[in-house]
MDTraj code that builds the backbone (N, CA, C; nanometers):
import mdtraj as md
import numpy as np

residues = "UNK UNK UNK UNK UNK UNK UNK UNK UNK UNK UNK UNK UNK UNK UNK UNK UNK UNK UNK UNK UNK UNK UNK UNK UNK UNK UNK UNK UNK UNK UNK UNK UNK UNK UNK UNK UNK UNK UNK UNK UNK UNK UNK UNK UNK UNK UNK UNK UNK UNK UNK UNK UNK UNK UNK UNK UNK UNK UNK UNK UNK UNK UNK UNK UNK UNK UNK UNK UNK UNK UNK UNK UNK UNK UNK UNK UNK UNK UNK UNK UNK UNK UNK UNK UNK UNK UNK UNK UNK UNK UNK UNK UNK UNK UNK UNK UNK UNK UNK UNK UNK UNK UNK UNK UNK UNK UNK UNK UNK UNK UNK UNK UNK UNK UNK UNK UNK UNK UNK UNK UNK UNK UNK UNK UNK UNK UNK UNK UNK UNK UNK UNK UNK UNK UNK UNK UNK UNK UNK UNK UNK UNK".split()
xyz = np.array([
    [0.0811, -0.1193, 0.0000],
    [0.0000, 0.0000, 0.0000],
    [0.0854, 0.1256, 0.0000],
    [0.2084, 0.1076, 0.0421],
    [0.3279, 0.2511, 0.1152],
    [0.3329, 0.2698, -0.0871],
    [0.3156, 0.1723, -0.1956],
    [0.3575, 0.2118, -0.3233],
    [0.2785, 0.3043, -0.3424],
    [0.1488, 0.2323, -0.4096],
    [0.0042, 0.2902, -0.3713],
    [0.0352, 0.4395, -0.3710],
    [0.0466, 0.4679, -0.2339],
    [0.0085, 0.6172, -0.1728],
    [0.1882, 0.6754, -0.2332],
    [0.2967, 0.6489, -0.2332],
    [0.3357, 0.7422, -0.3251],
    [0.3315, 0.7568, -0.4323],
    [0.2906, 0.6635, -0.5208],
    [0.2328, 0.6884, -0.6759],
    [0.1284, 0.8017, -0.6419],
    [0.0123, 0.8064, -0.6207],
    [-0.0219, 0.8996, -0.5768],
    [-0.0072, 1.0466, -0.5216],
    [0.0729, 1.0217, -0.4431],
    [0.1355, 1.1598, -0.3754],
    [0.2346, 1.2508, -0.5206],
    [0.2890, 1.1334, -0.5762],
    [0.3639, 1.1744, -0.6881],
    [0.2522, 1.2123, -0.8531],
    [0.1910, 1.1824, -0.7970],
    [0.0736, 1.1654, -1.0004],
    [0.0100, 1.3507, -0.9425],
    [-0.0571, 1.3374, -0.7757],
    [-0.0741, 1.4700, -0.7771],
    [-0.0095, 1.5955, -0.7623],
    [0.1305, 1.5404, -0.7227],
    [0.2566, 1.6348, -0.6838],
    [0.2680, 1.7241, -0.8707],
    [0.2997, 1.6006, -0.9590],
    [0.3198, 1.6477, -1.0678],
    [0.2022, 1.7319, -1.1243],
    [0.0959, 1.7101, -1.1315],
    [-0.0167, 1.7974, -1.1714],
    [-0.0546, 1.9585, -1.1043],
    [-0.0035, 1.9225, -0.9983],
    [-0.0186, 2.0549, -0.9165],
    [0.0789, 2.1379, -0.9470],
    [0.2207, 2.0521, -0.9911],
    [0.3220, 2.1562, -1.0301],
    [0.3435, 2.2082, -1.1453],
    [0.2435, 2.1222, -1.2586],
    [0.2426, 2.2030, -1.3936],
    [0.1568, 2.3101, -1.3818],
    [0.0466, 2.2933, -1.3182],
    [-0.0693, 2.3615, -1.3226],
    [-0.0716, 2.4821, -1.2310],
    [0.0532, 2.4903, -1.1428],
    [0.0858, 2.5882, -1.0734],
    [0.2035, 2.6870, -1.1626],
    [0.2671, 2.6354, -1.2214],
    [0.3701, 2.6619, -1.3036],
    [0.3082, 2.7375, -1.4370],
    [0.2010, 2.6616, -1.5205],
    [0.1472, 2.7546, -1.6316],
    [0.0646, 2.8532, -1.5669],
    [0.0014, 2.8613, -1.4497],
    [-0.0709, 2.9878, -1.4127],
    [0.0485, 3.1011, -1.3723],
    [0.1608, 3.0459, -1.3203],
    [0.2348, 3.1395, -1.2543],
    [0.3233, 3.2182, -1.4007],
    [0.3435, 3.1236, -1.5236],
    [0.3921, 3.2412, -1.6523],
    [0.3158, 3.2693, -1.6391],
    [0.1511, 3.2200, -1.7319],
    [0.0964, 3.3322, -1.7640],
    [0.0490, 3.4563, -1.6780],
    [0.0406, 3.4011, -1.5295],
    [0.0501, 3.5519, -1.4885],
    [0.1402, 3.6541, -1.4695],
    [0.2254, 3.6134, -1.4676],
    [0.4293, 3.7179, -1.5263],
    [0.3572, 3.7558, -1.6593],
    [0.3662, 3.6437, -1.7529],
    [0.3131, 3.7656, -1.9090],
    [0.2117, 3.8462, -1.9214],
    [0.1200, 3.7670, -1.8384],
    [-0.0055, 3.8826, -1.8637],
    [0.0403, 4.0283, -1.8005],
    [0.0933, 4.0239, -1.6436],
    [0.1345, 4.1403, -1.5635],
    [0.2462, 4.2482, -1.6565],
    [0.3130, 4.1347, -1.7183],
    [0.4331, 4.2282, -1.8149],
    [0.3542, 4.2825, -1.9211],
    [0.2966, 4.2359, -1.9993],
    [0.2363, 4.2971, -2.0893],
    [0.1612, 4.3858, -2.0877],
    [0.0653, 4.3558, -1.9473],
    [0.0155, 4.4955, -1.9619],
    [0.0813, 4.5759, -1.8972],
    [0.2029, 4.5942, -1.8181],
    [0.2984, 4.7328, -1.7692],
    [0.3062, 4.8041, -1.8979],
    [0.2932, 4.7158, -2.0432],
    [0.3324, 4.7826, -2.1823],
    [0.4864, 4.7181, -2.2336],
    [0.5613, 4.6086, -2.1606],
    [0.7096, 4.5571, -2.2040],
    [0.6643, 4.4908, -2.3479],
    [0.6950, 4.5287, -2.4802],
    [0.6775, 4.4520, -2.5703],
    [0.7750, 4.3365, -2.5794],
    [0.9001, 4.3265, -2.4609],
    [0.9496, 4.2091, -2.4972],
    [0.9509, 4.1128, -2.4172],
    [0.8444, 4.1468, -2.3628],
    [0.7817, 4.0034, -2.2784],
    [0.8148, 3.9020, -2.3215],
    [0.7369, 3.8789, -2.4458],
    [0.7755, 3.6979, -2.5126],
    [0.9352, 3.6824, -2.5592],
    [0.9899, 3.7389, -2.5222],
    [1.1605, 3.7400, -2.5539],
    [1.1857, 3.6927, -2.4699],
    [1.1143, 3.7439, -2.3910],
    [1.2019, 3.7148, -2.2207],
    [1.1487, 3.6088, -2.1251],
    [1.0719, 3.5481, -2.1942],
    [0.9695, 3.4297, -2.1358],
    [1.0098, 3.2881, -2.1199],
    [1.1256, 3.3115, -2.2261],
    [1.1714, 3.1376, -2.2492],
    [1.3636, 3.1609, -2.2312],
    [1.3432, 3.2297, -2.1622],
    [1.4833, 3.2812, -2.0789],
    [1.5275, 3.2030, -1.9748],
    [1.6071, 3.2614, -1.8721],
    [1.6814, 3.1494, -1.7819],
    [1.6097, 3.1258, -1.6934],
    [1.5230, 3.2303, -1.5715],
    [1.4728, 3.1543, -1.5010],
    [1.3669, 3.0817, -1.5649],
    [1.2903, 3.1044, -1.6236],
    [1.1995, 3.0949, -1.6583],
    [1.1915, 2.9261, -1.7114],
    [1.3264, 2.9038, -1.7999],
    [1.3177, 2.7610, -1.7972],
    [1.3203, 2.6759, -1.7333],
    [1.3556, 2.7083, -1.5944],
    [1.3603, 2.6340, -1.5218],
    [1.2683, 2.5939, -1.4825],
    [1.1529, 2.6750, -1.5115],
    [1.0035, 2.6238, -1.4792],
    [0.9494, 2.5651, -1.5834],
    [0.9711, 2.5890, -1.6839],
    [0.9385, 2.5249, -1.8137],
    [0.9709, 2.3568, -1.8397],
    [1.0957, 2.3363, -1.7488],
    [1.1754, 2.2369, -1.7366],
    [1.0752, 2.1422, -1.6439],
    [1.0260, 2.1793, -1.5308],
    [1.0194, 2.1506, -1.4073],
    [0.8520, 2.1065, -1.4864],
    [0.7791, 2.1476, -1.6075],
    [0.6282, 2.1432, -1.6413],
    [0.6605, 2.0258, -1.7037],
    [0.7792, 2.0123, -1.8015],
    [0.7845, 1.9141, -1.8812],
    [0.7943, 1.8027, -1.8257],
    [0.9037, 1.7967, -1.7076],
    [0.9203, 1.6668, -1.6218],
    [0.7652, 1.6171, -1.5434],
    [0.7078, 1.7026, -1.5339],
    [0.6095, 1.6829, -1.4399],
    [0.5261, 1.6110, -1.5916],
    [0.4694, 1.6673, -1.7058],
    [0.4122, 1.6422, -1.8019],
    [0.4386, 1.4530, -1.8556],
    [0.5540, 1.4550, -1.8266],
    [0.5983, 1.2820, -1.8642],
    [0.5799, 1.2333, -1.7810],
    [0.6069, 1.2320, -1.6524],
    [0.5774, 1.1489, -1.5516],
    [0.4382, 1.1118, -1.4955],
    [0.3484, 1.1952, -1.5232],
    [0.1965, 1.1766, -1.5262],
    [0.1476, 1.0480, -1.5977],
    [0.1789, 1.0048, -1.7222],
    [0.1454, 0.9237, -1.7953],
    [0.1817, 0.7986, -1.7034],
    [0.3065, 0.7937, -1.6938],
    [0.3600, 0.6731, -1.6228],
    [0.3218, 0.6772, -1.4741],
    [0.2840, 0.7408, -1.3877],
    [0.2513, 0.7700, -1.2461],
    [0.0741, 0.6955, -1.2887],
    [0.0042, 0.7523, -1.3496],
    [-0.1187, 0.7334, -1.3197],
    [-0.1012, 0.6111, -1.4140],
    [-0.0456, 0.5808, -1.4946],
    [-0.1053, 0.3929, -1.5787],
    [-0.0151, 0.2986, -1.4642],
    [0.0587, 0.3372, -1.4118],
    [0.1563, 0.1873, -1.2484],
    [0.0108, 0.2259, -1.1537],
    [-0.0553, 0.3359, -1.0954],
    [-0.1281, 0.3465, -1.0471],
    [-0.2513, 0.2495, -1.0764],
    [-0.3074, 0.2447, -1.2083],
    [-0.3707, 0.1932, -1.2466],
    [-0.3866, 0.0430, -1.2430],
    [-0.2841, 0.0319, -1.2965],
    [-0.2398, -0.0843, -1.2524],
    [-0.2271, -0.1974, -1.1781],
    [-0.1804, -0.1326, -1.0596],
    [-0.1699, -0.1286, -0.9268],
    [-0.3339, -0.2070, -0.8588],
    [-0.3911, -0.0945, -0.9114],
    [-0.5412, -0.0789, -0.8335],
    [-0.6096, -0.2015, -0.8772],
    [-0.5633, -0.2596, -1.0117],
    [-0.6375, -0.3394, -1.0749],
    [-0.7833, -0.2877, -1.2008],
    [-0.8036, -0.1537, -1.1922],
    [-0.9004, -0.1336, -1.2758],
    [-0.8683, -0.1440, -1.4150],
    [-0.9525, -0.1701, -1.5043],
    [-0.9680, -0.2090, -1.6251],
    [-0.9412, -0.0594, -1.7380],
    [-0.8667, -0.0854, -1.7862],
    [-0.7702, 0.0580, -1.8981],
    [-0.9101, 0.1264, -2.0083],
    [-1.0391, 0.0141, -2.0080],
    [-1.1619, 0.0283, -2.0991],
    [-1.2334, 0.1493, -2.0135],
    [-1.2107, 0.1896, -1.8997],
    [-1.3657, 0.2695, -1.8360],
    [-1.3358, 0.4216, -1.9027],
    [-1.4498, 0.4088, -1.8960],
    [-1.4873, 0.5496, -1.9600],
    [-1.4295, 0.6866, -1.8864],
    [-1.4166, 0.7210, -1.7922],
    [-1.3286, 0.7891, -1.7519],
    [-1.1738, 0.7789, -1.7639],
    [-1.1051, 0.7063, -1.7564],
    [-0.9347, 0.6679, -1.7970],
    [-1.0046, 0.7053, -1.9519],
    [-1.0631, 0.6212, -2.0376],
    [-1.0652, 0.6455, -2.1859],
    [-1.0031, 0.8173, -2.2191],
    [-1.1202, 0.8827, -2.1442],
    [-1.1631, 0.9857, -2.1852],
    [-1.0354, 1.1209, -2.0838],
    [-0.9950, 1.0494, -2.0105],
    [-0.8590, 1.1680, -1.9844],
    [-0.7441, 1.1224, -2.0404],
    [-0.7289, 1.0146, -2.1147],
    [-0.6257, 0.9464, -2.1676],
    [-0.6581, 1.0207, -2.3446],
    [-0.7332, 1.0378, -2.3738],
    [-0.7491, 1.1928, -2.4877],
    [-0.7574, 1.2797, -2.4400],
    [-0.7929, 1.3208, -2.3454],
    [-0.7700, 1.4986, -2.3164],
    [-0.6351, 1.4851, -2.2622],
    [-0.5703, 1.3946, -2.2221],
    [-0.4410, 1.4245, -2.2121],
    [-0.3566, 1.4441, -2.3607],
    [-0.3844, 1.4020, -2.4549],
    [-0.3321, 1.3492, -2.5576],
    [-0.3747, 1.5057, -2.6183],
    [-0.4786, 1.5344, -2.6360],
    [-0.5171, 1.6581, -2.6875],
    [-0.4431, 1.7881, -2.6504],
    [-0.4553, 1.7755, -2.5128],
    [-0.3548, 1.8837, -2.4096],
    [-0.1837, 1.9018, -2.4347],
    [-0.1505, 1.7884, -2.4757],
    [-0.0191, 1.7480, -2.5080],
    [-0.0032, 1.8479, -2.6455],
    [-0.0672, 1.7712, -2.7114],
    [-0.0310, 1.8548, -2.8391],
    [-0.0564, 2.0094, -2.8348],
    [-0.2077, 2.0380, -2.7792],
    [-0.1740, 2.2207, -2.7813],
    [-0.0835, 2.2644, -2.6995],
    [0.0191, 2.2136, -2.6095],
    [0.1050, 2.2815, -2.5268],
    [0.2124, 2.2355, -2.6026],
    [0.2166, 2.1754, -2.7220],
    [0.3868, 2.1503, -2.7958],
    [0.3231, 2.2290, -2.8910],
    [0.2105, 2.2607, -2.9713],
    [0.1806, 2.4157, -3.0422],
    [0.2108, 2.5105, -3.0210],
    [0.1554, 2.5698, -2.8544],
    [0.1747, 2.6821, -2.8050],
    [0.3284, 2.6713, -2.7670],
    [0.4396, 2.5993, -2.7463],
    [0.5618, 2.6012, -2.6806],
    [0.6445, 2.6547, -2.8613],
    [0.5991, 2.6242, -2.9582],
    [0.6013, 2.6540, -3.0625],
    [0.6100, 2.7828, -3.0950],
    [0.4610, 2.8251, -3.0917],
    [0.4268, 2.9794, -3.1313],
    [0.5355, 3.0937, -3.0401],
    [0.5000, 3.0019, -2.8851],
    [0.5503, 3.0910, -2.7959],
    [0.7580, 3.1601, -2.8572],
    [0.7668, 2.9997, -2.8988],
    [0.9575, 3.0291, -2.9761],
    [0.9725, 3.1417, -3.0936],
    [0.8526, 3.0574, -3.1653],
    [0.8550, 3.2159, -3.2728],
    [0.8394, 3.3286, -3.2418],
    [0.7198, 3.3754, -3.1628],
    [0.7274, 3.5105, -3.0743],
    [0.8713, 3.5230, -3.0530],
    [0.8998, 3.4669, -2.9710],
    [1.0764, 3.4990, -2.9307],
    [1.1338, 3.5601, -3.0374],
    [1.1499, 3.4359, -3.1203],
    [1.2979, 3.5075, -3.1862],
    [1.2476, 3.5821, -3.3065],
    [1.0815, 3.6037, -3.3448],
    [1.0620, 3.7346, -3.4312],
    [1.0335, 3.8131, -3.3318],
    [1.0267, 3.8131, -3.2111],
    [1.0128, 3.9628, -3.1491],
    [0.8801, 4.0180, -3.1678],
    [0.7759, 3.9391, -3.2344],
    [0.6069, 4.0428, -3.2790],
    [0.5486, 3.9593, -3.2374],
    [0.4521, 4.0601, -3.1857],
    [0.3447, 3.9841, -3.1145],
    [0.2399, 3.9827, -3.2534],
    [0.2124, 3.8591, -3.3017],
    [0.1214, 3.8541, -3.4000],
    [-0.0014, 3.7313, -3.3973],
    [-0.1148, 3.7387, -3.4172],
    [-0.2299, 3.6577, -3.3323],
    [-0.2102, 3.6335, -3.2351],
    [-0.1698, 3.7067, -3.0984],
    [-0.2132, 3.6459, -2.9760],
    [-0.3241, 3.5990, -2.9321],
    [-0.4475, 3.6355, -3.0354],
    [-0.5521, 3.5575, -2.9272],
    [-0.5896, 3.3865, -2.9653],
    [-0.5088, 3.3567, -3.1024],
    [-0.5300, 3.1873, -3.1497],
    [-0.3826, 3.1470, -3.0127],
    [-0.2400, 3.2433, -2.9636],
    [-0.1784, 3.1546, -2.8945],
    [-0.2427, 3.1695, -2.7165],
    [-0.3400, 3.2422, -2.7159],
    [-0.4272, 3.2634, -2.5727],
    [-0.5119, 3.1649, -2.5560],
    [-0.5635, 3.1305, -2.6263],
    [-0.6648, 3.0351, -2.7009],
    [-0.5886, 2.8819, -2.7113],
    [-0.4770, 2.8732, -2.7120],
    [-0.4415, 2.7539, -2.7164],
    [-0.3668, 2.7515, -2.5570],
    [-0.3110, 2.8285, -2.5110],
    [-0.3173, 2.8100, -2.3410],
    [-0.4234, 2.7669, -2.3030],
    [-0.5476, 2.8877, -2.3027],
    [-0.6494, 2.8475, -2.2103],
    [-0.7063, 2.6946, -2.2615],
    [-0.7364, 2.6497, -2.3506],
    [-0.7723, 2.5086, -2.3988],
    [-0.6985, 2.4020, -2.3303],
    [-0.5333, 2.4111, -2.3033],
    [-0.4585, 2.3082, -2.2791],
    [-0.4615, 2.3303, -2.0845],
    [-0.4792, 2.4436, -2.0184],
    [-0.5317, 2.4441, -1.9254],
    [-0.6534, 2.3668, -1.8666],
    [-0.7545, 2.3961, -1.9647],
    [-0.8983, 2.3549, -1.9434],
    [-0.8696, 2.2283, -2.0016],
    [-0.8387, 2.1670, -2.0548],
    [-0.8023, 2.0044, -2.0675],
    [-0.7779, 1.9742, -1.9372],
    [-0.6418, 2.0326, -1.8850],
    [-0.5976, 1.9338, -1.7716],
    [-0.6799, 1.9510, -1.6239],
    [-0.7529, 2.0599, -1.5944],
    [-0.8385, 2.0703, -1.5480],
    [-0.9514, 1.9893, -1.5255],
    [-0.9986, 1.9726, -1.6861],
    [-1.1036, 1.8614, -1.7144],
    [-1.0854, 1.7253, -1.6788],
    [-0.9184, 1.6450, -1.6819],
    [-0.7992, 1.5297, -1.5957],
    [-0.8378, 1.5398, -1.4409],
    [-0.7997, 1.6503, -1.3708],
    [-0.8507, 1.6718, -1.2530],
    [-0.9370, 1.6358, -1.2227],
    [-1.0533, 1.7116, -1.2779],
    [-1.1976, 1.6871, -1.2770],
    [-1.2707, 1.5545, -1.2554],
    [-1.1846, 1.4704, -1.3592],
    [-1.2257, 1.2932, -1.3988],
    [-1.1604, 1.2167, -1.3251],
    [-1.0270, 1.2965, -1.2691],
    [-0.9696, 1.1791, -1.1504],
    [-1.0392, 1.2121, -1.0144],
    [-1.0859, 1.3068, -0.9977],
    [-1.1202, 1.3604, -0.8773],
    [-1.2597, 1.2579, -0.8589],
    [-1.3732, 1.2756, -0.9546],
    [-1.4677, 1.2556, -0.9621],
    [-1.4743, 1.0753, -1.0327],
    [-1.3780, 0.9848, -0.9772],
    [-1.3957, 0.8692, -1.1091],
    [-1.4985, 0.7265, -1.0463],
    [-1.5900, 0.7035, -1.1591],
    [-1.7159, 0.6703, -1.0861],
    [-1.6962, 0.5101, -1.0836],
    [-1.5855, 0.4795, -1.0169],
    [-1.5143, 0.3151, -0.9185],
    [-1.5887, 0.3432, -0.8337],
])
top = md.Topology()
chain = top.add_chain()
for i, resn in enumerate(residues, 1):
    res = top.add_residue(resn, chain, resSeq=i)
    for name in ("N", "CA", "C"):
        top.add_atom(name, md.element.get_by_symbol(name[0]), res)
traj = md.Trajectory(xyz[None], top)
């Protein structure tokens, strides 16, 4: 059971720290941007900053593998409709945050802010995905 409960401690450690981590940029960019710094997104994927970026990604891989040994573990069946269905919104989430980690590079190194609201729009989506993960682990009807 001592596995159990740190798989656990670890599946929510990691979720809390991405999800603490993308609220805490975007609230640095949002706060910078509106002081008026146009080189916010220059300065976003900079030194400290990766380190948090670093710290989302590790957390981002280890989720997969934390919650399927969990699973595992427990004995439930990989078919229920809840695992199904955060096992695509994870998959979905994945990809708009390697989009947006994308857009966010080009911003960088062209320096223009150009459609921000399709790369706002792909934050808030990959947010509200993992949210929606939360939601289905919190709520899973075992």
């Amino acid at each position: 059971m001592e596995t159990l409960t740190s798989l656990r401690i670890a599946h929510i450690g990691a979720t809390a720290l991405f999800l603490v981590g993308a609220l805490g940029l975007a609230i640095w960019l949002w706060r910078t941007r509106r002081n008026g710094d146009s080189t916010a997104y220059a300065r976003l994927l900079q030194r400290p900053r990766v380190f948090v970026w670093l710290l989302m990604g590790l957390a981002l891989v280890s989720m997969p593998i934390t919650g399927w040994e969990m699973v595992h573990r427990v004995g439930w069946p990989l078919g229920q409709t809840w695992l199904l269905a955060s096992s695509v919104l994870y998959t979905l989430a994945m990809l708009a945050c390697f989009w947006l980690l994308a857009r966010l590079n080009r911003l960088r190194v062209a320096q223009a802010a150009s459609n921000l609201k399709f790369t706002a729009a792909l934050a808030v989506f990959s947010f509200a995905c993992f949210i929606a993960i939360a939601g289905l682990m919190g709520a899973k009807p075992v």
